[in-house]
NUSE-797538 format. One record per residue (C-alpha): residue number from 0; x, z, y; residue in three letters. Coordinates in steps of 0.001 Angstrom, whole numbers. Example, Ala and Ser with C-alpha at 12.3 -4.5 7.8 and 13.67 -1.06 7.14 Angstrom:
<sites>
     k         u         w         v     r
     0     12300      7800     -4500   ala
     1     13670      7140     -1060   ser
</sites>
This chain:
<sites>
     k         u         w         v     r
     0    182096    208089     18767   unk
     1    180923    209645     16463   unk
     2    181679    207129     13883   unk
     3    185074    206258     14597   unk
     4    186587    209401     16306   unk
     5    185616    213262     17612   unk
     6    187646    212293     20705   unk
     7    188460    209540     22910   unk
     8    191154    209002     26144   unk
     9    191402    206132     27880   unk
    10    194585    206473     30576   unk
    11    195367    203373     32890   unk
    12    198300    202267     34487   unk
    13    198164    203433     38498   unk
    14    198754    199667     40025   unk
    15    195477    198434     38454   unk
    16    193559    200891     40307   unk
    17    194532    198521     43592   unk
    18    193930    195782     41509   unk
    19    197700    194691     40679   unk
    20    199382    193511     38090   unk
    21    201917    195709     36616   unk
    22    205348    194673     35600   unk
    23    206090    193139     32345   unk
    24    207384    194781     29340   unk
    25    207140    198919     27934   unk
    26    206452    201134     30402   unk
    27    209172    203295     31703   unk
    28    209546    207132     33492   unk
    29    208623    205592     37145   unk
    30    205466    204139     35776   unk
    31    202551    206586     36324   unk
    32    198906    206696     34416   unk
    33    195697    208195     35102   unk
    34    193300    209358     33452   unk
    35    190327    207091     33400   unk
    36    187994    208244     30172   unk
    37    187523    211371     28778   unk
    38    185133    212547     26006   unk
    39    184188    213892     22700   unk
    40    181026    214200     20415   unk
    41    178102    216166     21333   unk
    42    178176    219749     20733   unk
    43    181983    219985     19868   unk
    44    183544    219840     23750   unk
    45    186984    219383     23790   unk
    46    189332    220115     27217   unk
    47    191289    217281     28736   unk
    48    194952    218689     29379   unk
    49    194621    216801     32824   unk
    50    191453    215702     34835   unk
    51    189943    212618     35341   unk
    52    192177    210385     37954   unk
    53    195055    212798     37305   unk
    54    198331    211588     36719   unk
    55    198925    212031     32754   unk
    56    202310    212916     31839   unk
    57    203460    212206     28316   unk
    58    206982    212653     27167   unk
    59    208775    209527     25481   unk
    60    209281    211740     22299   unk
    61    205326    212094     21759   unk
    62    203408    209389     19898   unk
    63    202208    208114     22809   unk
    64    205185    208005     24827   unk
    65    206803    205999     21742   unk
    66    203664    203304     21650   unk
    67    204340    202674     25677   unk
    68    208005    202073     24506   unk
    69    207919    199722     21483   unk
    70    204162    198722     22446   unk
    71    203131    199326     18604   unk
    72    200121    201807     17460   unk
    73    200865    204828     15656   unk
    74    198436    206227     13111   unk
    75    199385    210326     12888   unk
    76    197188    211145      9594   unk
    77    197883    214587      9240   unk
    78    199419    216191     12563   unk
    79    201757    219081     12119   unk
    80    201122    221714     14521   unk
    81    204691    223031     14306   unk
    82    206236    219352     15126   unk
    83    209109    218724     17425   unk
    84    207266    216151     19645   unk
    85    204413    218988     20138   unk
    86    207018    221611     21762   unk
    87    207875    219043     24314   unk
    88    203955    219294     25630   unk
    89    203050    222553     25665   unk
    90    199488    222144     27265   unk
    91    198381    219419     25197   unk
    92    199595    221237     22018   unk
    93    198011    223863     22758   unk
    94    194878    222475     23699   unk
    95    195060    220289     19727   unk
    96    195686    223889     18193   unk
    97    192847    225428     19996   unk
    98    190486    222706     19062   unk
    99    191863    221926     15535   unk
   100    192678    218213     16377   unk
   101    194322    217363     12882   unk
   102    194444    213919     13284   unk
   103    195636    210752     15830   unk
   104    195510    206978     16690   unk
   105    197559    206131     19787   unk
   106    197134    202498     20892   unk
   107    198909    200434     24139   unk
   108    196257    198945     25810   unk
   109    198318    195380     26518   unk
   110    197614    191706     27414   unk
   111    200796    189642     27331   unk
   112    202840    192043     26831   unk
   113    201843    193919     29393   unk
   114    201031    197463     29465   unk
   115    197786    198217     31373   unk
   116    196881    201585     29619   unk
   117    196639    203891     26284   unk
   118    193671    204173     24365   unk
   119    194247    207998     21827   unk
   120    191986    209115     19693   unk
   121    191481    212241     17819   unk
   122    189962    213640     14544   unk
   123    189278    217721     14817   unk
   124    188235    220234     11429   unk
   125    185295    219062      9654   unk
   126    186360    215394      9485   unk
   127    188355    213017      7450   unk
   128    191596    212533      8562   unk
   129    191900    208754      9736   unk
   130    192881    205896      7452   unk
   131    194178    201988      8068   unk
   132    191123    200860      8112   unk
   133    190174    203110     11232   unk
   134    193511    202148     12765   unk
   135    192478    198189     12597   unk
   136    188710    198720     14260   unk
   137    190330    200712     16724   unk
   138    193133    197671     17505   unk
   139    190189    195739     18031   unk
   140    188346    197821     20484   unk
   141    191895    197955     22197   unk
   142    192363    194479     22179   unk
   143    189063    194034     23767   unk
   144    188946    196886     26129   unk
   145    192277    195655     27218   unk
   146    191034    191965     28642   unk
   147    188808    194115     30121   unk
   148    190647    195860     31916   unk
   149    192176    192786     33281   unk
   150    189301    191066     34141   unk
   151    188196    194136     36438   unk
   152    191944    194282     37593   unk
   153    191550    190775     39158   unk
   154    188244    191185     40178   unk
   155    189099    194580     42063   unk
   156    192365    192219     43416   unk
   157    189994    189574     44625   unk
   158    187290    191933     46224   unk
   159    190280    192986     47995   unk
   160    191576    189633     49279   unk
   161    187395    188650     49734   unk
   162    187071    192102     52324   unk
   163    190335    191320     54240   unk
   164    189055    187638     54576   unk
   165    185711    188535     56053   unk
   166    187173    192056     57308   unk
   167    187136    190275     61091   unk
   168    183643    189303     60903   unk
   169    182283    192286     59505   unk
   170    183572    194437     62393   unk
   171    183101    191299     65375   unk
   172    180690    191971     68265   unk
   173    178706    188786     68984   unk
   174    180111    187821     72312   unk
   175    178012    188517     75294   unk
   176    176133    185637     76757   unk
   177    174269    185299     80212   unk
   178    171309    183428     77776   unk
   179    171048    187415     75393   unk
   180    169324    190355     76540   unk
   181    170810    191801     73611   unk
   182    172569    190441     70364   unk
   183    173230    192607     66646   unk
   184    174461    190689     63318   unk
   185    174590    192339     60129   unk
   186    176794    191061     57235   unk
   187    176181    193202     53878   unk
   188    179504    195301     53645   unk
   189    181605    194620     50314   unk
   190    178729    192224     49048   unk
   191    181823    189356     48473   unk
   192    178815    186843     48953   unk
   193    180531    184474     51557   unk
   194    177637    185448     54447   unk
   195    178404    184521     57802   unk
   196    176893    184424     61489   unk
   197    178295    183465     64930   unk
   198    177283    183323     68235   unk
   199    178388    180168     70158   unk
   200    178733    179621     73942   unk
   201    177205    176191     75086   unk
   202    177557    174122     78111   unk
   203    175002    174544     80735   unk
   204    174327    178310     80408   unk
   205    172961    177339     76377   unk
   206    173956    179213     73608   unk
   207    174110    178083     69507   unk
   208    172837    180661     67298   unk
   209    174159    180110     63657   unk
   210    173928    182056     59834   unk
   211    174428    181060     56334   unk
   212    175793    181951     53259   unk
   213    178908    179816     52185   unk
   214    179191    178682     48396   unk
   215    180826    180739     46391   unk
   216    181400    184603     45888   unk
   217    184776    186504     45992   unk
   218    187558    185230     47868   unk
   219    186101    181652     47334   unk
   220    182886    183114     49459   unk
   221    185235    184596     52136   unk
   222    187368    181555     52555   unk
   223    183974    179059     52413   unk
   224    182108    180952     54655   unk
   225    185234    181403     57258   unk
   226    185990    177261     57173   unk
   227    182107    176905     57229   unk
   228    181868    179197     60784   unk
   229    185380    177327     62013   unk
   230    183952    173641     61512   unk
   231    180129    174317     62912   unk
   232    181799    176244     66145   unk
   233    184110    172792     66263   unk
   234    181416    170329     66215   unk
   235    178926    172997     68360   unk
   236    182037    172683     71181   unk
   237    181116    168577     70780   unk
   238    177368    169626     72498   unk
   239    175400    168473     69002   unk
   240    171758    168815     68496   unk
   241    171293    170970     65907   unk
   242    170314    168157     63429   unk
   243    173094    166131     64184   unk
   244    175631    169323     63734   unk
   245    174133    169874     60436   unk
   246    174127    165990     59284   unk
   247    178239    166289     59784   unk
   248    178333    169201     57861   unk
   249    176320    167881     54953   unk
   250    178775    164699     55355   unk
   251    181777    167152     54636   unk
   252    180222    169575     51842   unk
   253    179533    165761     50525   unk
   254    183013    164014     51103   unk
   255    184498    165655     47495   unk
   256    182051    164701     45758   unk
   257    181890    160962     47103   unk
   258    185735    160801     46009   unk
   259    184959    161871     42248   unk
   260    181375    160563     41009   unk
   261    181033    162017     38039   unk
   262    181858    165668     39747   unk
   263    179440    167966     38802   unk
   264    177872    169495     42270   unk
   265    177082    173403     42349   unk
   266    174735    174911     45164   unk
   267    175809    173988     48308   unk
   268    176099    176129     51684   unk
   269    173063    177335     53005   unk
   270    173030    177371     57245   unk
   271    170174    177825     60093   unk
   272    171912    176424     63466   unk
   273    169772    176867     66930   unk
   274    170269    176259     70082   unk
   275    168472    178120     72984   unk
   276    168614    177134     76512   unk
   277    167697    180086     79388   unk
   278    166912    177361     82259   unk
   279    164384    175512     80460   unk
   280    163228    178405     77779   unk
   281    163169    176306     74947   unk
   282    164743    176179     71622   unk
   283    165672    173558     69241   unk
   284    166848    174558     65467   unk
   285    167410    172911     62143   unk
   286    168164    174461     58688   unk
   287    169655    173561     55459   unk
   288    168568    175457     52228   unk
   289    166399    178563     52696   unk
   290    167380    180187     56130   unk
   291    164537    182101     57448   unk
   292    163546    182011     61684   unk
   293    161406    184191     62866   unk
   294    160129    184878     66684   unk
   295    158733    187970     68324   unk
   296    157062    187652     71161   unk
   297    156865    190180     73841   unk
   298    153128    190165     73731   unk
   299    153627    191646     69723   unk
   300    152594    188265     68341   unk
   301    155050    186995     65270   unk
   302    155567    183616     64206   unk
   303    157494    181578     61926   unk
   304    158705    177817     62695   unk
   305    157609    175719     60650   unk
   306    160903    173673     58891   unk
   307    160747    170859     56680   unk
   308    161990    171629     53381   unk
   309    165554    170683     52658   unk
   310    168226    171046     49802   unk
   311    171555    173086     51202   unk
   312    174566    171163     52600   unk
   313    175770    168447     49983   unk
   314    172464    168736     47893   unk
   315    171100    165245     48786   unk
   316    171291    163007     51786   unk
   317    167648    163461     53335   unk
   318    168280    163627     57287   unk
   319    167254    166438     58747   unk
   320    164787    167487     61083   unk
   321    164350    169865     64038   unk
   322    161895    172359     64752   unk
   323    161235    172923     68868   unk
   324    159402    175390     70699   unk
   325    159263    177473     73477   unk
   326    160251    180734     74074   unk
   327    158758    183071     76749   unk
   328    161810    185838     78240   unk
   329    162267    188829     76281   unk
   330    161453    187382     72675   unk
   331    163352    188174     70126   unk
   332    164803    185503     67257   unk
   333    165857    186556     63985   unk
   334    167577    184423     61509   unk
   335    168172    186036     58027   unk
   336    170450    183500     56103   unk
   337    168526    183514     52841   unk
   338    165088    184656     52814   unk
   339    165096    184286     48994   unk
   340    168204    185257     47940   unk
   341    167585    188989     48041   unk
   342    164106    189859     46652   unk
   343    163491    193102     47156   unk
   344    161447    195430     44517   unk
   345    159030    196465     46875   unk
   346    155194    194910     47679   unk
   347    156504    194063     50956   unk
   348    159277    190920     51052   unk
   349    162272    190590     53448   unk
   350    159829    188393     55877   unk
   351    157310    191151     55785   unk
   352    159419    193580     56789   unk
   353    161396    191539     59747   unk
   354    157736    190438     61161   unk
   355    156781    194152     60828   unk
   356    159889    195464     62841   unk
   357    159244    192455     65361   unk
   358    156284    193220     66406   unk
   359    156869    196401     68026   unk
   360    157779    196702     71495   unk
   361    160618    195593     72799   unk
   362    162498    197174     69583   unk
   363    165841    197891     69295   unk
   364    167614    195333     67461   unk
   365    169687    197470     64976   unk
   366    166914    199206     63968   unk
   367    164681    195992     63221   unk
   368    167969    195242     61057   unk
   369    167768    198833     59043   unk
   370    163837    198549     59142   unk
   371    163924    195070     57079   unk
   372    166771    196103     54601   unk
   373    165263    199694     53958   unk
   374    167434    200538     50727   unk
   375    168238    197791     49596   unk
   376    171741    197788     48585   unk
   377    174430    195829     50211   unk
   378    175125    193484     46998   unk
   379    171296    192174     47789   unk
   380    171385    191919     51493   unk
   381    171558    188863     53379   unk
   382    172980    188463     56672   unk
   383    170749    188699     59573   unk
   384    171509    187605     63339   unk
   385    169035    188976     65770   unk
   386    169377    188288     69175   unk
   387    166549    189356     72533   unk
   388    166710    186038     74739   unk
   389    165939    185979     78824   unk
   390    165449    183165     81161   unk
   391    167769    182023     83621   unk
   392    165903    182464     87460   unk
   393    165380    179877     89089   unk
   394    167245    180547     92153   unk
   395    170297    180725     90220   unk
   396    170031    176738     89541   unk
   397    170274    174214     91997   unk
   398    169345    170330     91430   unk
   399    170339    167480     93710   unk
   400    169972    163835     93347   unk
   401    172089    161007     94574   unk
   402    172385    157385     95017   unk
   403    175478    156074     93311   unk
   404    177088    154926     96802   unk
   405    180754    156147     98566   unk
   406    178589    158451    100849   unk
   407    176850    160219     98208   unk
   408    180856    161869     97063   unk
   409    180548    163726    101011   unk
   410    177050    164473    100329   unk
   411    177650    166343     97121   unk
   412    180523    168386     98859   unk
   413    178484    169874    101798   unk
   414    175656    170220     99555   unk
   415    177517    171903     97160   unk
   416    179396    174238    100380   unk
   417    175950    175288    101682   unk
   418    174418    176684     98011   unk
   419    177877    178347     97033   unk
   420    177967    180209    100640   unk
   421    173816    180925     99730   unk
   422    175030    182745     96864   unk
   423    177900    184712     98335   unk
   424    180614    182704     96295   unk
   425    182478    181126     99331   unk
   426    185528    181775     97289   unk
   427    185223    178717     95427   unk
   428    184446    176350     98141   unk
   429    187731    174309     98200   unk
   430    187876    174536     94433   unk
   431    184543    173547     93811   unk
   432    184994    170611     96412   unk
   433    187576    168845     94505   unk
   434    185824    169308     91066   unk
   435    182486    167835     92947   unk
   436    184337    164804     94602   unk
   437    186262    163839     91428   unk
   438    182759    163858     89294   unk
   439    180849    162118     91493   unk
   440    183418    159513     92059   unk
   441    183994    159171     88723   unk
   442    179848    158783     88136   unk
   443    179730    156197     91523   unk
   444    182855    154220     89792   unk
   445    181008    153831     86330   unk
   446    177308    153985     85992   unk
   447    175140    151996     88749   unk
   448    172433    154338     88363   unk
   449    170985    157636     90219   unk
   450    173758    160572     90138   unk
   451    172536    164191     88874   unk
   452    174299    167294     90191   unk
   453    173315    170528     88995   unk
   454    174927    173905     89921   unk
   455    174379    177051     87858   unk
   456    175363    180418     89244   unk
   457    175723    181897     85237   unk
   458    176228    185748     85016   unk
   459    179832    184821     84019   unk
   460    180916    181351     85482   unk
   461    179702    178913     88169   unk
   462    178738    175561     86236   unk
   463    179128    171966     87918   unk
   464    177259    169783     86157   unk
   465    177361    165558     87503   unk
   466    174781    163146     85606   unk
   467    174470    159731     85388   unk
   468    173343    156447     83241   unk
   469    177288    155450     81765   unk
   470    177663    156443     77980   unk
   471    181096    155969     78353   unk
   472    182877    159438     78649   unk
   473    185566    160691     80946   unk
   474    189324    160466     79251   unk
   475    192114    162737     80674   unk
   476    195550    160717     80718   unk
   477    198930    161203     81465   unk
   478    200076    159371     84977   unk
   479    203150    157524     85097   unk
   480    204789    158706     88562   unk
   481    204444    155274     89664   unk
   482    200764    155264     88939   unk
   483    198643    156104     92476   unk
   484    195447    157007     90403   unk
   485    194796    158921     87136   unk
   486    195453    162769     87977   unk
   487    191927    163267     89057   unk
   488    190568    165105     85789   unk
   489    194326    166362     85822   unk
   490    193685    168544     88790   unk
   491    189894    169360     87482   unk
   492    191465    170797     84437   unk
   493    193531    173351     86333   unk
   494    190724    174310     88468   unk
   495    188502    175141     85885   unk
   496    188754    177191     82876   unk
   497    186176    174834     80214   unk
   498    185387    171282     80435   unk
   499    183029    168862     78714   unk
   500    180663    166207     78143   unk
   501    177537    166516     76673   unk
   502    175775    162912     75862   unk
   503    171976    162798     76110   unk
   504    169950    159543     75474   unk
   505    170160    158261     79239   unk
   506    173484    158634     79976   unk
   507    175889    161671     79566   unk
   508    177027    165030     81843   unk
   509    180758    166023     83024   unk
   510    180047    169501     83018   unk
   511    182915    172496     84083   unk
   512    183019    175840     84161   unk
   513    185027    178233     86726   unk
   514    185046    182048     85581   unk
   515    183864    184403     88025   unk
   516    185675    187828     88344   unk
   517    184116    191464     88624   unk
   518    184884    191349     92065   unk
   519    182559    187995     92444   unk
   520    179798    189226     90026   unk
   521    179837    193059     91853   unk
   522    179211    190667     95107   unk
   523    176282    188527     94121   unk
   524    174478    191410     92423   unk
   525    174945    194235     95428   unk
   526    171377    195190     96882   unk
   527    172326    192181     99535   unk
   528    172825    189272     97453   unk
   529    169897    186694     97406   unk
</sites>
């Protein structure tokens, strides 16, 4: 308008507004439409016989009911106010008297024979009735407004599938760790950009920190960035450092591409993975693509770790490199999973603003999250993991070292007796004795070096932790019943809720974990505990 028409309707089928397809063929009396468009030239306002996202009715003996039958357009040059078809809608005939409407195009808006809408226009007093050629320009903005529509129909259908995807992870509480004061994520809500974060529990009282943004939007987003948090909480249950975690992920995000050469490779995942550990206060990280890391300190005092620069996952095959430093209790980490993705139109950047909400005291997390994404709208956001770390005491660790000898296995046990009775957990004595003798006759049996025992009174589990020099892991079998050995690890398994091994470069650790109840936690934390 104005050159083609005085006024123009637009009415869609009801199933695209969901996003699905509707059946095949002309539409028939249980198929509903809506209004979607409504509106005429300046200065000559027309009335709409329903409102905008009312159901339209149209009987089958109008025009229009006739083009959503036979699927044809129907030019009405001159329309006769007195005509049959008109009696059957008295509103709308009304409404075409009133306003002098003396002429009609009524189109099916169709793709494949399909019937997504109706596109009418009208001609009132003071113009020229329309002619064929005004019927074939307004096929073609049919035609076109009709793949239209179907491109937003399966883009509505795949936001759809993208939000119920990621719908767990937008509404997940990071799980709550002995090694967090206090941990918030933020994924941008219908953003469809495949962001992720996760918080991972580690052996030893650690815990992984991870967030990225998976390749891809839409439902290939959701699906990346859900098999992208799956494999990196798989290989962080393996006790990687964080380089190592990342170099098997690169290997992956490479594999297809290895397979078929002359594949052309699009941007890759993008992923910051750390790993923070409460008894020694350290952290070790590595990143791929442009993950951001930033540290507030208690004292105020900001910093950013310095990374080197790298290419996201399946970019090239440069190793990767960690970043380590120490971090005093009560500082608080942010990772933002794209520091560049998002610009934002103001003269302070996404850093600026996270370093200005960090240095506060003690802030709340949430609002350092609403401080650094201000306005910005949720298609622009990236996702942010902030998390307020504390140190393990040290009276809640014990250390012991033995000689790898048959004595040491009776050693461990009363050692092990006398520090669970000093912290009021003498309810997992006799459990905690068989998990002690098996690893430390396991360690005697295989390495001929000194034997490490550590035991960690965690705010959720008791940890048993048996070092020594052997790289050769522990490997739970089935006994034959004729076999006298074998069911060791067996009976470790049912006395403890997680096992593991975590390799370092002298040697490994058989670590387990027993969960302590409320009734054991309520005990060690009463006014009388030590």
């Amino acid at each position: 308008m104005p050159e083609l028409a005085d006024l123009a309707i637009v009415d869609v089928i009801e199933p695209l507004f969901c996003g699905d397809k509707p059946r095949p063929g002309p539409v028939t009396g249980s198929d509903h439409l809506r209004r979607a468009a409504f509106s005429s030239v300046p200065g000559n306002a027309f009335r709409s016989a329903c409102a905008l996202g009312d159901i339209d009715c149209l009987p089958p003996i109008t025009p229009y009911g006739q083009t959503l039958i036979d699927l044809r357009p129907r030019l009405v040059r001159h329309l006769d106010h007195d005509s049959q078809w008109l009696a059957s809608d008295p509103i709308r005939a009304r409404l075409i008297r009133e306003e002098g409407a003396h002429s009609l195009i009524a189109i099916p808006l169709t793709v494949a024979g399909t019937v997504l809408g109706l596109f009418v226009l009208f001609r009132r007093a003071g113009s020229e009735p329309f002619e064929e050629c005004d019927l074939h320009d307004a096929i073609r903005l049919a035609h076109q407004a009709a793949l239209n529509l179907d491109i937003a129909r399966r883009q509505i259908k795949e936001h759809a599938l993208a939000q119920l995807i990621s719908a767990p992870l937008l509404h997940e509480e990071p799980p709550s760790v002995s090694a967090l004061e206090a941990s918030h994520g933020h994924i941008p809500a219908g953003s469809g950009a495949g962001w992720w974060f996760d918080v991972i529990p580690l052996s030893s009282a650690r815990v992984g920190l991870a967030v990225g943004k998976a390749a891809g939007i839409g439902v290939q987003g959701a699906v990346s960035a859900s098999q992208s948090r799956t494999v990196i909480t798989t290989l962080a249950a393996l006790d990687l450092p964080p380089d190592e975690l990342l170099a098997r992920l690169d290997d992956i995000a490479i594999r297809p591409f290895r397979q078929r050469p002359h594949a052309r490779r699009g941007a890759g995942p993008s992923c910051l993975y750390v790993v923070y550990d409460p008894i020694a206060g350290r952290c070790v990280a590595a990143r791929a693509g442009n993950p951001c890391l930033m540290i507030g300190r208690p004292d105020g005092s900001v910093s950013v770790p310095r990374f080197a620069v790298r290419s996201p996952l399946g970019g090239d095959e440069q190793p990767f490199e960690t970043a380590e430093f120490e971090l005093p209790p009560g500082s608080t980490l942010a990772l933002c999973g794209d520091s560049t993705a998002a610009p934002i139109p103001t003269p302070e950047g996404l850093t600026e603003r996270l370093g200005d909400a960090l240095s506060g005291s003690s802030p709340e997390l949430p609002r350092v999250v609403a401080h650094a994404l201000g306005d910005l709208p949720p298609g622009r956001q990236p996702a942010l993991l902030l998390t307020r770390v504390r140190a393990m005491e040290a009276d809640r660790v014990a250390t012991l070292t033995l000689p790898p000898e048959p004595a040491a296995v009776s050693a461990a046990r009363a050692w092990a007796g006398r520090q669970l009775a000093a912290w009021i957990l003498e309810d997992f004595t006799d459990s905690t004795a068989l998990v002690v003798s098996e690893l430390v006759t396991n360690a005697i049996r295989y390495s001929d070096g000194p034997i490490g025992m550590r035991m960690i009174r965690d705010e959720h589990a008791l940890i048993c932790e048996v070092s020594d020099t052997s790289s050769s892991g522990p490997h739970r079998r089935r006994p034959a019943e004729t076999d006298e050995g074998g069911r060791g690890l067996s009976i470790v398994a049912q006395l403890t809720q997680r096992q593991g091994t975590h390799y370092t470069d002298s040697g490994k650790t058989v670590w387990t974990e027993q969960s302590l109840g409320a009734q054991d936690r309520e005990a060690r934390t009463s006014p009388g505990a030590p």
